[in-house]
Structures are given as structure tokens and as C-alpha cells.
N, C-alpha and C positions, 0 to 999 in steps of 0.2 A: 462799470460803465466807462467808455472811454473817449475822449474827447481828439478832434483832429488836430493835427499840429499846425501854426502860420504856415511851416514852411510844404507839409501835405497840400494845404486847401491852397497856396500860392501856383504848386505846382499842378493843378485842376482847372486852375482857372486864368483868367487874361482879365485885363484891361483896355476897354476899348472908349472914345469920347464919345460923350455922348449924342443919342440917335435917336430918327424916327421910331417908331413900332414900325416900319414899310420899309425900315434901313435892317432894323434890326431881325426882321425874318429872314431878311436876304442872308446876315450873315450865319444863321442856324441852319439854313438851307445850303448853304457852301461848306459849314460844316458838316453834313450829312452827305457832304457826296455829291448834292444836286446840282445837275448843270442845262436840265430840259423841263419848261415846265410846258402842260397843253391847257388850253384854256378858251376863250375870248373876253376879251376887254370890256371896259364899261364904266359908267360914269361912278358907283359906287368904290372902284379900285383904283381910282386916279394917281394916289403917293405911290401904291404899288407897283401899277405901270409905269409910273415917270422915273424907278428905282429902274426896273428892268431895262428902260433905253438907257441909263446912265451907267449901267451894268452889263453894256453888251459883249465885256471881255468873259463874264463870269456866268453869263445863262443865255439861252436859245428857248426865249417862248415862243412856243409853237401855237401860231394862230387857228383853231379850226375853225370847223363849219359848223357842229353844235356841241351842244354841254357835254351829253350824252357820249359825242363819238370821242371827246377829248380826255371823256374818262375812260373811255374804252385803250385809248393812245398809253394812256399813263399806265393803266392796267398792264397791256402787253410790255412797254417798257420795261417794268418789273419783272414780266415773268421770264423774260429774254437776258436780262443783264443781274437782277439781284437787287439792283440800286431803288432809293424809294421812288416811286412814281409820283411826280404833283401836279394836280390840277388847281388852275387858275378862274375862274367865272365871277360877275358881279352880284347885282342884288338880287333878288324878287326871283319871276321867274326865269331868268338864269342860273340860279342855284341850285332850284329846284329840276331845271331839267340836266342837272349833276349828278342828282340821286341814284338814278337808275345805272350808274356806269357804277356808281362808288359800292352800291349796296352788291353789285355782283362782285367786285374786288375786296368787300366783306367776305360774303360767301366760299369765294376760291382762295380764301386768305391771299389776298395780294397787296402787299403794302403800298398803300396809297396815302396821299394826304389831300382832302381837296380844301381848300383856303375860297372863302366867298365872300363878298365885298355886305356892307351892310349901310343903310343912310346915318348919318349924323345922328350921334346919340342923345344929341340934346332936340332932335324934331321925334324920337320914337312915339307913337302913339298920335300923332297930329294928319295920316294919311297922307306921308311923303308918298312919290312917287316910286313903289318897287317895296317898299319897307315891306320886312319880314320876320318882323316883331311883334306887331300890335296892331294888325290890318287884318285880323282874319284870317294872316297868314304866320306860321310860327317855324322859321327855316330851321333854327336849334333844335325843336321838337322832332322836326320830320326826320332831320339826322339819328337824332338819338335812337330813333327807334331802326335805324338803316344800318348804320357802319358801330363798331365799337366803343367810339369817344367822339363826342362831341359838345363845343361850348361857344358859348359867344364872347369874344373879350368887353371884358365892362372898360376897364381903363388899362391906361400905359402904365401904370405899376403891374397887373395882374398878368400883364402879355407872358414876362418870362415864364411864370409859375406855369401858364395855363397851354404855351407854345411846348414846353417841354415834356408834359405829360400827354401830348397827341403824337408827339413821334416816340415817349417810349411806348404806345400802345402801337404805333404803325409799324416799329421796329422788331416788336415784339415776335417771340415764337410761339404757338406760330402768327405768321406774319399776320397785320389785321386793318382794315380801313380805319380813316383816321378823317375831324373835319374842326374847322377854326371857320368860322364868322367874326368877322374886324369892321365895326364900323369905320365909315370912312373919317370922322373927325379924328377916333382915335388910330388911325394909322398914319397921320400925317401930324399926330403928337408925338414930341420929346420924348423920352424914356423915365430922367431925371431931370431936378432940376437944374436950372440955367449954370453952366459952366463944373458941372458936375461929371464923374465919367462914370464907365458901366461895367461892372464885375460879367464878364464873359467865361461860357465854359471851355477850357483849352479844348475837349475834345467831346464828342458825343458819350465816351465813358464816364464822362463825370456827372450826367445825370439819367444813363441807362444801363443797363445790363443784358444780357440773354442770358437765361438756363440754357446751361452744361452739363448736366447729372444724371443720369437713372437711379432705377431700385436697382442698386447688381446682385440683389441674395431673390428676388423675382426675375431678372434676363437667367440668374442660371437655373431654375426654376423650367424658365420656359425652353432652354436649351437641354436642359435630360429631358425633359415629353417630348420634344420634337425626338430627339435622338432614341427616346425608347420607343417610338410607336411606329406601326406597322403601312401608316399611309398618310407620314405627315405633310403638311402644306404650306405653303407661305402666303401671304396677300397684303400686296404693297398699294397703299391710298398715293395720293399727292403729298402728305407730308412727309415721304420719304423722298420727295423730289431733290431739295436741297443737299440733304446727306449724301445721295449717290451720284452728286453731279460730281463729286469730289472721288478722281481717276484712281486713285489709290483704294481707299474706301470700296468702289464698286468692283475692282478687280477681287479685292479679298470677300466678300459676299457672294463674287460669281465662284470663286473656287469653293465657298465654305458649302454651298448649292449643290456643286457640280460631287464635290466628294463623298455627300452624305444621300446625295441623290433625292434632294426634299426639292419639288416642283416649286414652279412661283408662279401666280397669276397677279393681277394686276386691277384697280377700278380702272373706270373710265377715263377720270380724269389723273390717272395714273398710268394712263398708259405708255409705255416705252421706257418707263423709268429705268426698266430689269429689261435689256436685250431681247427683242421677240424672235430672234433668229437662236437666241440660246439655247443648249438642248434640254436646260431645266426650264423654260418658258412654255408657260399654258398660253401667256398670252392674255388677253383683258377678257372677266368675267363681268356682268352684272349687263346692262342694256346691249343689245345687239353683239352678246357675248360670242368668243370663239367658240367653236365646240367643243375642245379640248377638256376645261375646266372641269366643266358636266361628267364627263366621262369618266375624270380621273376622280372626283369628288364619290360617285357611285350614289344609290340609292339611303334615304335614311332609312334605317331601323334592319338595314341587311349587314350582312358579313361583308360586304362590298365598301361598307362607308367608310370615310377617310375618318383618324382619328384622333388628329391632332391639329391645330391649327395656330398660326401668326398671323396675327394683323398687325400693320406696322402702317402710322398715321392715317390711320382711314375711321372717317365718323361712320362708316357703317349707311350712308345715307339710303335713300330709296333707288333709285339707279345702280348705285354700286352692287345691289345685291338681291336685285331682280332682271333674270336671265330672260329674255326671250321664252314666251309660250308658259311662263309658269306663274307664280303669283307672286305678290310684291313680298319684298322683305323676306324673301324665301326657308325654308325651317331648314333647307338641305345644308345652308351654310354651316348648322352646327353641329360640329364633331362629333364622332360618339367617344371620344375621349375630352385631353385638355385645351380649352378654348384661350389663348392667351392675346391682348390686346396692347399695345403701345401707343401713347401718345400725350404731347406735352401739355394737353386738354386736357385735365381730369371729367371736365364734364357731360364728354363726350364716349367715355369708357363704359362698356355696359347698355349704353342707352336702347340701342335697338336689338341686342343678343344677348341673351345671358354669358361670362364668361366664367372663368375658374383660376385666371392669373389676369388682375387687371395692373397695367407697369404705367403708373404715370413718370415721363421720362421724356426729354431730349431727342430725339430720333438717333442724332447722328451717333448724341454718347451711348447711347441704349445699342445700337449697329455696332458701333466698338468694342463695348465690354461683352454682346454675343460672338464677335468674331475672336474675340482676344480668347475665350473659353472652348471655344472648338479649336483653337489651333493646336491646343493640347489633348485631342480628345482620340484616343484609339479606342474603336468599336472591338467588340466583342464578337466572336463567333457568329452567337444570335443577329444582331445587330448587323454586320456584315453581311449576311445572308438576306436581311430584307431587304440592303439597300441594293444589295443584286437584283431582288427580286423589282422593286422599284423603277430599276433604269430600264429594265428589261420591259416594264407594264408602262411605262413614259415615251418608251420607243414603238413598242404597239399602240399606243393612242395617235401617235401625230402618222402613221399610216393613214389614217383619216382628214379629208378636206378640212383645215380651219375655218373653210369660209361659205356663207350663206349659198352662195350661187358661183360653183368653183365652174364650171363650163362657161358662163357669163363673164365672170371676171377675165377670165382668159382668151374670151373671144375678141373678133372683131367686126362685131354689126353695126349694122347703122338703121338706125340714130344710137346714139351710144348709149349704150348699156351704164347706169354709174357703176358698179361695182370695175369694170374694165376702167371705167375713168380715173377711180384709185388706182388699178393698177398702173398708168401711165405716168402718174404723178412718184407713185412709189419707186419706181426705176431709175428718177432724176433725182433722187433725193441724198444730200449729198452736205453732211452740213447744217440743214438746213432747219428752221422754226416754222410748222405748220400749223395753222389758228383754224380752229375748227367751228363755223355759225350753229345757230339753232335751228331746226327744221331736219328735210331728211340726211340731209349733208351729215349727221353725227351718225347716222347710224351705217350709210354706208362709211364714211372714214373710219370707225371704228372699228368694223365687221373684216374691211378688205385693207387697209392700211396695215404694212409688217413694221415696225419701227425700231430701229438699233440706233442709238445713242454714238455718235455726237445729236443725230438727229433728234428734235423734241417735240412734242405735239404739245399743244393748247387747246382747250379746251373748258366751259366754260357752265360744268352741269348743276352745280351748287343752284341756279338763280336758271339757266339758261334763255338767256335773253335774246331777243331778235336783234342783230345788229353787231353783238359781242366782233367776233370776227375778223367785220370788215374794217371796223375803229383799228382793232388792237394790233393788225397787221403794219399800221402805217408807224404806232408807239415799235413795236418787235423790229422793225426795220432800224428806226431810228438808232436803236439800243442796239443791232447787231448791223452793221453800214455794210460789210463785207461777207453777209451770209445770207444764201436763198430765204427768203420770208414770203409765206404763201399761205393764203385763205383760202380755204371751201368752204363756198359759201348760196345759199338759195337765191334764187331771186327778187323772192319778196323780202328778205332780210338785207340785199344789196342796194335795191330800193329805199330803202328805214336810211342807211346811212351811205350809201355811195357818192353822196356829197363830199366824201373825206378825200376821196382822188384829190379834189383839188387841194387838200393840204398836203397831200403827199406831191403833187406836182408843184407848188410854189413850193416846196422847200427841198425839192429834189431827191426823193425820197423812191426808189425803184423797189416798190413792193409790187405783190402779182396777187390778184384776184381771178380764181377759178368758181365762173357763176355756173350752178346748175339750175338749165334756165327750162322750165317747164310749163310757164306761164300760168303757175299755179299755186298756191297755199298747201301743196300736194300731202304732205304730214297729218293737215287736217284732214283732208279731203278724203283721201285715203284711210285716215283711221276711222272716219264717220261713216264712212264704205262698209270697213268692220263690223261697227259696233251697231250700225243703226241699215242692213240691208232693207232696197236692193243699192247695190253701186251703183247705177242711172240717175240717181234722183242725185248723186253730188256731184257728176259730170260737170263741169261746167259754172258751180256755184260759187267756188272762189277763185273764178278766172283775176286775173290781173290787169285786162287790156292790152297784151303782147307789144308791149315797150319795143322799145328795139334801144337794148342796152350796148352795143357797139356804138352807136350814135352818142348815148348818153356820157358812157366813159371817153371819147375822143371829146367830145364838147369839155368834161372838166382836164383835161391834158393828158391823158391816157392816148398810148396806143391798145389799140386793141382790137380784135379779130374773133368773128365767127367760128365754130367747130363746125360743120353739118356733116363730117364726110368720115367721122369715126375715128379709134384712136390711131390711126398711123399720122392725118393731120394732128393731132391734138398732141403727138410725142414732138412733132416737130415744130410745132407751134410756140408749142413749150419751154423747148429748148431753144429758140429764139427770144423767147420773152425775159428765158433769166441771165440770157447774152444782153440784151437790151439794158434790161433793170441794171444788171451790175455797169455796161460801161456808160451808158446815158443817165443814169438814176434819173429814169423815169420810171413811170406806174403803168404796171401791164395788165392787160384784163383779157381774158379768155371766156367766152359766155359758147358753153356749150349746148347743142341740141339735143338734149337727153331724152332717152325712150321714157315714155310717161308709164307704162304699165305696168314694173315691178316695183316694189317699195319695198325696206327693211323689215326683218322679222322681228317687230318689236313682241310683238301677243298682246292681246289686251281681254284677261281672263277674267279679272276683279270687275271688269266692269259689264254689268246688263242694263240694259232697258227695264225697268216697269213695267209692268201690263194694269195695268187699271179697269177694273169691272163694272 
């Protein structure tokens, strides 16, 4: 056993005099990077906020318009910059209407912290006004069971222990929500006592870490099956996001791809991670999949089927791996050879497939110690021959439309088609972070949307919430000030939260919202058309009252403009809006008039009606 030296643990740590608990998160929060929190104020977070106006050299709280959208803010922040996202709210039901933003930035691993104000701990249990302890209402509880950690601080001694173990959970790989509730007495308590100072950590390493490891005798494992089988695969989740943003990293993946001629498809919310212009890109499989995948994957139980397979950070979820028209959780996913899975979850390996190589690991080192193993690797005769055969059977596949409705996409009717709507968006895209709502807006973005990196899509299918979107466009803005940021988004999910314009216009913030405006809950509508004939009887049942969201968005400081006349307005519209955004930083809105009659090929197989006798 071995013990630290003075002069290690001097060099770990600082001295600072002593401080509030509302002094002293600021400064854990400046050590972690943080310089945007979103939030709104309130009588339960008073040291906190009186820190933040005394602190305006060192943070930018971003005041929104609800809980919800400001976790949404914090959320996209993160997924745009890396940096942790924080959310600010007080007590009762303001905290509570936090949850719903924090529990989908659990979901899409997105590092969050949300920090919520609490009453005076010496009133808990007496029916303060908002208390969220002992009224019925239990704000600690409801976390707990939302995001990864959460705790309430009992006192100013326990803050350090209990502040440090929420950011290494929010820090953590993969990344994970995180939440502190701080009553209000003890945040405008001392730390120590009187005339005493505070042992500070010099830097975020001295009380976190990240894994950096793999299995490397299971990566090479899974690098001979791929390289011995006759139609292997790759399939990249969101937790290879981080790894392949890294230039270097993705270049050597595209070549290791490109040489051994093993395709890549993608989840949903993986999508574009791997170049969909690459000539090893299938392209995103699982909801409103390309067609491609399908094709190349072939039938189970034939000579056809592919037989070897990578996943690399993906749980496998239900989306990810139910394709349009077929049934959930699909059997075709599994090989007829070796199933091999990655990711820094062990708990997540196996759950929904069976495999034959499970590699709990690191993404990026796991992508290192594969790439570092084929760079040595000269095929064989055999081996060489299939991978000819390969490119050869990858290059007849994408002879074939990618896309749900390729005559549609391509046209120009009016009212516009969404699939041609993507495509007008897709032609500006340049740069740029694209936040994609809940409703049908995912399925056409996904179907018709091509995505090559720098460019990034968002997306939010873990939880997919109403609202997601339009919050998280105005946080992705913030986090990227000099790059297109753009939402597609429904109308009734613009509605949930298109209040947030106004925080994107008081704080000058030129994000772009593209509403697909149909005046209708159409997703529902539409699948209840499906599942529950004749389509007449849902005509008209979740109308909306035909807003007039031009009005709406200029009312909170948007400009914004009508589509009716198809995408030749809508390109130039367009491209007015992200003229605007960038040199006014203002917030641009597009509400287009979209053909109500086609919808996404989601399938919906699993599900029947009853017949009752």
C-alpha cells in the first residue's frame, strides 16, 4: 500500500479562503470549463444568483423561458461544443419542470449538470412554499430515478464530497446526466469555519478520471472475423461520436473501411458520424432506414446473409434496430457468423442481441488498437478476392435510390413535399449542427438528409421528446456562434417550446428554425390512420387551430417568413435566413406549407387491434 507524498497531494490541490457553498460551485464550475449556465431564477437560488451577477466576467446565465427548454439549451450546448452543459432552476415546481430536459440528456448520454435551488433546511417538513422534500413532493427522488446521480446537500461540509461526485458522473464516459439540490440556507453558508481556508482541487484530474483502455486480445479477435468473413459489417451508435470527431482518428477508419472494403451503416442517432457520401457508407439503418443496409445485410438463414458484424457504442435500442416495415428488434441484425459489440457500458453489451465477442472498452482506444492492427494486416489471396467481390456488391447496391420517395425529393411541387424540403436544407449545409424535433420531422430528416462531417446532426431518440429541438438549437448555437444551427422541427413540438425565440433574441443568438407546419399532430394521426382504418375518422382529430406561426415567431423577435410556393422560395429563403442569423444574430424562422398526404415509412407490424367477441 502506498501513501501520497505532501508534496503530490500539494501539487493536486490549491488553497483558496474561505467561501460560500454558491462561491464555492462557481469556482468547480470554472474549473470544469463552464462559462454558460441556462436556467431561470428564483427565490430558492438567491446566493447562487447574487454569485452569478458578481461573476459576470466568468459566466453568461442564460435566462430562458422554461425549465424544460433550458435543459434542452444545456443539452445541445454539449452536444455542439463537448463542454458540460448546466442548468440553473429554483425550487418545487421549477425543478421539476427540469426533469424532462435532464432525463433525455441521461438518455443521449449528454453531459449535463442540472443544480436546483431547495427551501431552508431548517423549515423542511413545515410546508414552505415550493419545498421539495417533505410536501408530497420529493425533487431528490424524482432525479434519482431520471438522470445517473443525484443528491441533495445536507450541509456545507458535505458540498465538496457530494459536488465532486456529480461531475465525475456527468464527466464521465460515457457521458451521463447529473443533478445537486442545495438548499437555500446552505448555499449562502461558509464552507469552514470562521477565518479558516479551503483545500481546492488544482484541476478537475484530481478528483476524476476517464477510461482509456480496451480488451486488445478481444479488438484483435474481432479484427480476424471481420477480416476472415465473406460479408462483414460495421455499425456505428452515438458513442462513437466523440472518437470520430477526432480528424485524424476518422481519416485512418475511413481508409481501414475503404481497403478492406467492410461497409458502415449507422443508428439514428448516429447518424453522419461515418461520411454518408463515403463509398463504404450504407448510411443509417434502424427507423426510417436507407435502403441500402437491408440489401447488403440480405436475408437470415440464406447464403445471402452478412456474417460478421461490429457495433461500436451502440445499446442496440429499439429504433436503432427496427428498420421500417419489419418488426422491432429485428433477428436479421444477427450474423450468421461473429457478433462482436463495443462499448464503455458493460451493461449494455448483449442486452438485446446475443453476441460472440463482447469488448467492454473505450470507444476511441478500442478504434485505436483496431486501426493500429490492420495497418499491418496484408490479406491473403482468399481474403482479397472477397474484398473485390465486396466493393463490387457495395457499388451495385447504391445503384439503388437511398431514399423513401426519390421523385418526391427531387421534385418541385407545391405545397412542398418534406422529403424535397430536406433536400433544400441539405444543399446549404455547410458546417453546420442540425437538431432534429420529435414527430415526423425524424423520419423524413433521417430518410432524406445525406450527412458528411464537419456537418452534425442531433438528434434525440433515446427519450424522444417533444420540444427537444427547438430548446437545443438555441444551447448549439450558443456553443457554436460562427456555424449554421438549424432545427426541423413540427409544429406542435414548436408550439411545446417556441417561446425560447425569445431567449435566442435577447441574447442574440441567430439560430434558424424550419417548422413543418401542417396543422396537425400528423405522426399520430397518421399512424392511427394505419393501425386503426378507415383514415377519415383521424382527419381532422388533432387539428391544432392553424396558428399562424409567422406572427407568433416576429412577436418573440424573430424574423420570419412563410413558404407556400415550394422549394425554389424555401432555398432562397433560406439562404437569406443564415445571411441574417450569422450577420444580425437574430433567430430565423421558416414555417413551411407542407403537403399533408405522404408520411414516413415507419411500419407498424407489431402492432394489431383486438377483436373482441
Amino acid at each position: 500500500m502506498t501513501t501520497e507524498t505532501s508534496s503530490t497531494f500539494s501539487a493536486s490541490t490549491t488553497t483558496l479562503p474561505n467561501q460560500t457553498v454558491a462561491q464555492l460551485l462557481l469556482e468547480y464550475l470554472k474549473l470544469e470549463g463552464v462559462d454558460k449556465i441556462f436556467g431561470i431564477p428564483g427565490g430558492a437560488v438567491i446566493f447562487i444568483i447574487d454569485q452569478l451577477r458578481r461573476q459576470t466576467q466568468n459566466f453568461d446565465f442564460i435566462v430562458c423561458r422554461h425549465e424544460t427548454g433550458a435543459a434542452y439549451m444545456a443539452d445541445g450546448y454539449y452536444r455542439v461544443t463537448g463542454k458540460l452543459g448546466v442548468v440553473l432552476t429554483t425550487a418545487g415546481p421549477s425543478a421539476i419542470n427540469a426533469v424532462t430536459g435532464s432525463m433525455n440528456a441521461q438518455a443521449g448520454n449528454s453531459s449535463v449538470l442540472t443544480i436546483t435551488g431547495e427551501v431552508p433546511e431548517k423549515f423542511f417538513g413545515e410546508a414552505y412554499l415550493q419545498e421539495g422534500v417533505d410536501a408530497r413532493l420529493d425533487v431528490n427522488a424524482i432525479y434519482r430515478n431520471s438522470v445517473k446521480y443525484s443528491t441533495l446537500i445536507p450541509s456545507p461540509v458535505a458540498f465538496k464530497v457530494l459536488i465532486e461526485q456529480a461531475l465525475r458522473d456527468a464527466r464521465s464516459i460515457p457521458a451521463q446526466a447529473a443533478h445537486i439540490s442545495i438548499p437555500n440556507d446552505v448555499a449562502g453558508t461558509c464552507v469552514a469555519p470562521s477565518g479558516s481556508s479551503i483545500t481546492f482541487p488544482a484541476s478537475p484530474a484530481s478528483y476524476r478520471a476517464s477510461p482509456s483502455a480496451t480488451d486488445l486480445s478481444r479488438i484483435d479477435r474481432a479484427f480476424v472475423d471481420l477480416a476472415n468473413a465473406r460479408k462483414p459489417l460495421i455499425f456505428l451508435g452515438n458513442g462513437a461520436r466523440h472518437a470520430l470527431r477526432d480528424g485524424d482518428r476518422l481519416r485512418r477508419f475511413t481508409e481501414f473501411v475503404h481497403n478492406l472494403a467492410i461497409p458502415v451503416m449507422t443508428t439514428p442517432d448516429g447518424k453522419g458520424i461515418f461520411g454518408e457520401t463515403q463509398p463504404m457508407s450504407l448510411r443509417n439503418y434502424g427507423m426510417t432506414a436507407c435502403a441500402w443496409p437491408q440489401m447488403y445485410m440480405g436475408k437470415t438463414g440464406t447464403a445471402d446473409h452478412f456474417d460478421a458484424l461490429l457495433v461500436v457504442g451502440s445499446s442496440l435500442g429499439e429504433l436503432a434496430t427496427s428498420p421500417a416495415a419489419t418488426k422491432h428488434y429485428d433477428p436479421v441484425l444477427v450474423p450468421s457468423g461473429p457478433f462482436a459489440q463495443i462499448d464503455a457500458d458493460q451493461s449494455v453489451i448483449g442486452r438485446a442481441f446475443p453476441v460472440t465477442n463482447g469488448i467492454v472498452g473505450e470507444v476511441a482506444a478500442s478504434l485505436d488498437a483496431l486501426l493500429n492492427i490492420a495497418g499491418d494486416f496484408q490479406p491473403s489471396p482468399e481474403q482479397a478476392d472477397a474484398i473485390n467481390t465486396r466493393r463490387a456488391l457495395i457499388l451495385q447496391i447504391k445503384q439503388t435510390s437511398p431514399f423513401e420517395y426519390p421523385d418526391a425529393r427531387a421534385g418541385n411541387a407545391v405545397p412542398l413535399h418534406p422529403a424535397a424540403a430536406m433536400r433544400v436544407i441539405n444543399q446549404q449545409l455547410d458546417g453546420a449542427h442540425v437538431f432534429i424535433d420529435a414527430g415526423n420531422c425524424v423520419g423524413w430528416s433521417l430518410n432524406n438528409l445525406v450527412i458528411d462531417p464537419p456537418n452534425q446532426f442531433h438528434i434525440a431518440l433515446g427519450m424522444g421528446p417533444m420540444g427537444f429541438g427547438v430548446g437545443a438549437v438555441v444551447g448549439g448555437k450558443i456553443g457554436a456562434p460562427d456555424a449554421d444551427c438549424i432545427a426541423i422541427v413540427g409544429d406542435g413540438a414548436f408550439m411545446m417550446h417556441g417561446a425560447e425565440i425569445s431567449t435566442a433574441a435577447q441574447n442574440k443568438v441567430g439560430a434558424i428554425w424550419v417548422v413543418l407546419s401542417d396543422n396537425d399532430l400528423s405522426m399520430v394521426s397518421q399512424g392511427m390512420a394505419e393501425l386503426f382504418p378507415p383514415a377519415s375518422d383521424w382527419t381532422d382529430f388533432y387539428k391544432l387551430g392553424a396558428p399562424d406561426l409567422v406572427k407568433f415567431s416576429q412577436g418573440l423577435g424573430a424574423d420570419a417568413v412563410a413558404i407556400t410556393q415550394g422549394p425554389d422560395q424555401m432555398a432562397a429563403e433560406l439562404q437569406t435566413a443564415r445571411t441574417r442569423a450569422r450577420q444580425d444574430r437574430k433567430p430565423q424562422v421558416l414555417v413551411l406549407d407542407i403537403d399533408t398526404r405522404p408520411m414516413p415509412k415507419y411500419g407498424w407490424p407489431d402492432l394489431k387491434a383486438a377483436v373482441c367477441s
